[in-house]
matplotlib code that plots the C-alpha trace (Angstrom):
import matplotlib.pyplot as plt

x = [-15.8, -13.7, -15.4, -13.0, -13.0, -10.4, -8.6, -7.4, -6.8, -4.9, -2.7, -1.8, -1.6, 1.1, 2.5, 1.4, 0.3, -0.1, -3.1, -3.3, -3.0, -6.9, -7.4, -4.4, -6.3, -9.3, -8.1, -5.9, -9.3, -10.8, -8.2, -7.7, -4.1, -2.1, -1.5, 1.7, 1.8, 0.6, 3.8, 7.5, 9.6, 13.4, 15.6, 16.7, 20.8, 23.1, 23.6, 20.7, 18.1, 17.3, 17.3]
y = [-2.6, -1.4, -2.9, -5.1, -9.1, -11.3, -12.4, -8.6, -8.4, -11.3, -10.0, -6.6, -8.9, -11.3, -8.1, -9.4, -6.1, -3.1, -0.8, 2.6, 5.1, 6.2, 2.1, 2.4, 5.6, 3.2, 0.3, 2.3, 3.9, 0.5, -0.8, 2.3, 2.7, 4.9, 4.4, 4.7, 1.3, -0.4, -0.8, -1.6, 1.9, 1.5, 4.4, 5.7, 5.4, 6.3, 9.2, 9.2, 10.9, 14.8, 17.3]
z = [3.1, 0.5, -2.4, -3.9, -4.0, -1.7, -4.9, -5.1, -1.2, -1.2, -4.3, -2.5, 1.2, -1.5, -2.9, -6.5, -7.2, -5.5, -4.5, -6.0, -3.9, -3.5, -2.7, 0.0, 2.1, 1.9, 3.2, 6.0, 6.8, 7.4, 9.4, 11.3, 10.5, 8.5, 4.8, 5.7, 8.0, 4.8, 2.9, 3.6, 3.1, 2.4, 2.6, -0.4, -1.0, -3.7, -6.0, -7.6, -5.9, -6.3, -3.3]

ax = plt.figure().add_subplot(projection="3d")
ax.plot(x, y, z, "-o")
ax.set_aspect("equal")
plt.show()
């Protein structure tokens, strides 16, 4: 549906590599989910982040 072979499915589904973010709205689309519920978020900590 997305146009892309299982190989590369099963490497972002194995985190091996990860889908751009163009391929991600795709494949949320698909699965009716949001691109959002496609990868694990960790809060940023420390010092080092701007704002």
């Amino acid at each position: 549906m997305v146009g892309i072979s299982k190989t590369q499915l099963s490497d972002y589904i194995a985190i091996r590599n990860v889908p751009n973010v163009e391929m991600a709205y795709s494949i949320a689309r698909c699965l009716d989910c949001p691109v959002e519920a496609l990868y694990n978020w960790r809060p940023l900590s420390g010092s080092n982040t701007e704002g």
